[in-house]
N, C-alpha and C positions, 0 to 999 in steps of 0.2 A: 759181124759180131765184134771184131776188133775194133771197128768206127765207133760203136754205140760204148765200147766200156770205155775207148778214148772219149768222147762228148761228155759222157758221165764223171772221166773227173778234170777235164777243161773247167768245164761250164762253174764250177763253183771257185775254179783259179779266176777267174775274170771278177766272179764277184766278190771276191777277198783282195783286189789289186787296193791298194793303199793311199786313201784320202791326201788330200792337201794339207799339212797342218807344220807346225813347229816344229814336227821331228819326222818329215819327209819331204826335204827339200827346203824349206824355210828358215832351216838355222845357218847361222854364219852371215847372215845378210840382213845388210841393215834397215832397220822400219821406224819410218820418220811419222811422228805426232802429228796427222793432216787434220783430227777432230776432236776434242774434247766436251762430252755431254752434251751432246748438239751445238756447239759452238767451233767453227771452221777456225786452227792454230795459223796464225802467218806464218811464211816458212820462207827464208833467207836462201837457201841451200846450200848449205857451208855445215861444217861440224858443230857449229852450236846450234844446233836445230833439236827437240828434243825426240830423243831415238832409243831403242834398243837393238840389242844382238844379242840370239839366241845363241847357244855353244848344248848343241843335243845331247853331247855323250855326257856331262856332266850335268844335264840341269839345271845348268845356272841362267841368267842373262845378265848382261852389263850393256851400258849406256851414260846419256847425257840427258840429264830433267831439264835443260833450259837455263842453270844455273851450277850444276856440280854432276860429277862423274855418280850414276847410280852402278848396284849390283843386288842379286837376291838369287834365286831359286824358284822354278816354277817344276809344277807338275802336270801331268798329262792323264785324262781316261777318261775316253771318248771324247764327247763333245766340251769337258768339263776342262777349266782350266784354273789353277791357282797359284797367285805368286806369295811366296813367303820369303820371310827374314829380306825385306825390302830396305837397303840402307843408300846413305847416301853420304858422298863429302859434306863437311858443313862451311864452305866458302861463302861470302856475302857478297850480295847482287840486287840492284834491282827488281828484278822478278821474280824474285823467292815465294810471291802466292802463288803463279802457275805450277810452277816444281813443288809445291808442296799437296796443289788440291790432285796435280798428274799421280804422286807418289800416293797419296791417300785413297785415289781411283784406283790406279793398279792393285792395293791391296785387298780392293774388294769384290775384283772380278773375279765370277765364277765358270763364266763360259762360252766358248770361243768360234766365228764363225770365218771359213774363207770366202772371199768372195773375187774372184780376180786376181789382181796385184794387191789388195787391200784384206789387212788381219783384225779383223772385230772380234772388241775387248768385250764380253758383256757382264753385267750383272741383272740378276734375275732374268736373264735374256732379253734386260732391253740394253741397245747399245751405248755404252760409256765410252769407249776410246776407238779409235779409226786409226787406225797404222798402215803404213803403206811402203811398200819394197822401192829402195831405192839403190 
């Protein structure tokens, strides 16, 4: 009798044990821009590569668009993800279309998938941004 009311509340601990996501294990590390809208980003692998880092206890993330230091606030419930108040340095560069279509994509991601080493950005669930743990 003691086995069966032990299995009885095991069994629902296993299936409560805590997905992969942004705020279980994924913050503090950095995720480098490997794809944008179907389009594979070159990646140098140095600090100007465009990236973020999550910071969970606060909800924030900060990063680099390709051109200027980003920061903003994202939210978390369940598969759904939103970034808000998206700002950035206004520094001039070169490549200020990428960092601005990157920043314009982020702000319309609605929802988020793990898949591996790799964080997909989506809207309407189809995939807009490929970020990957580095």
């Amino acid at each position: 009798m003691k086995n069966l009311i032990f299995a009885i509340i095991l069994i629902p601990a296993f299936n409560c044990s805590p997905k992969l996501s942004p705020d279980s294990g994924w913050g503090h590390q950095e995720w480098v821009v490997v794809e944008m809208k179907g389009v594979p980003v070159q990646q140098s692998g140095g600090r100007r590569d465009a990236h973020i880092t999550f910071d969970v206890n606060a909800k924030t993330f900060t990063g680099y668009g390709g051109c200027n230091q980003i920061n903003g606030n994202y939210n978390l419930d369940k598969k759904m993800v939103k970034f808000t108040e998206v700002v950035s340095t206004k520094m001039s560069c070169n490549d200020i279309e990428f960092e601005n279509t990157f920043l314009s994509t982020l702000s319309g991601i609605d929802h988020y998938e793990v898949r591996g080493n790799d964080l997909l950005l989506k809207k309407n669930k189809e995939i807009r941004i490929v970020l990957r743990s580095r």
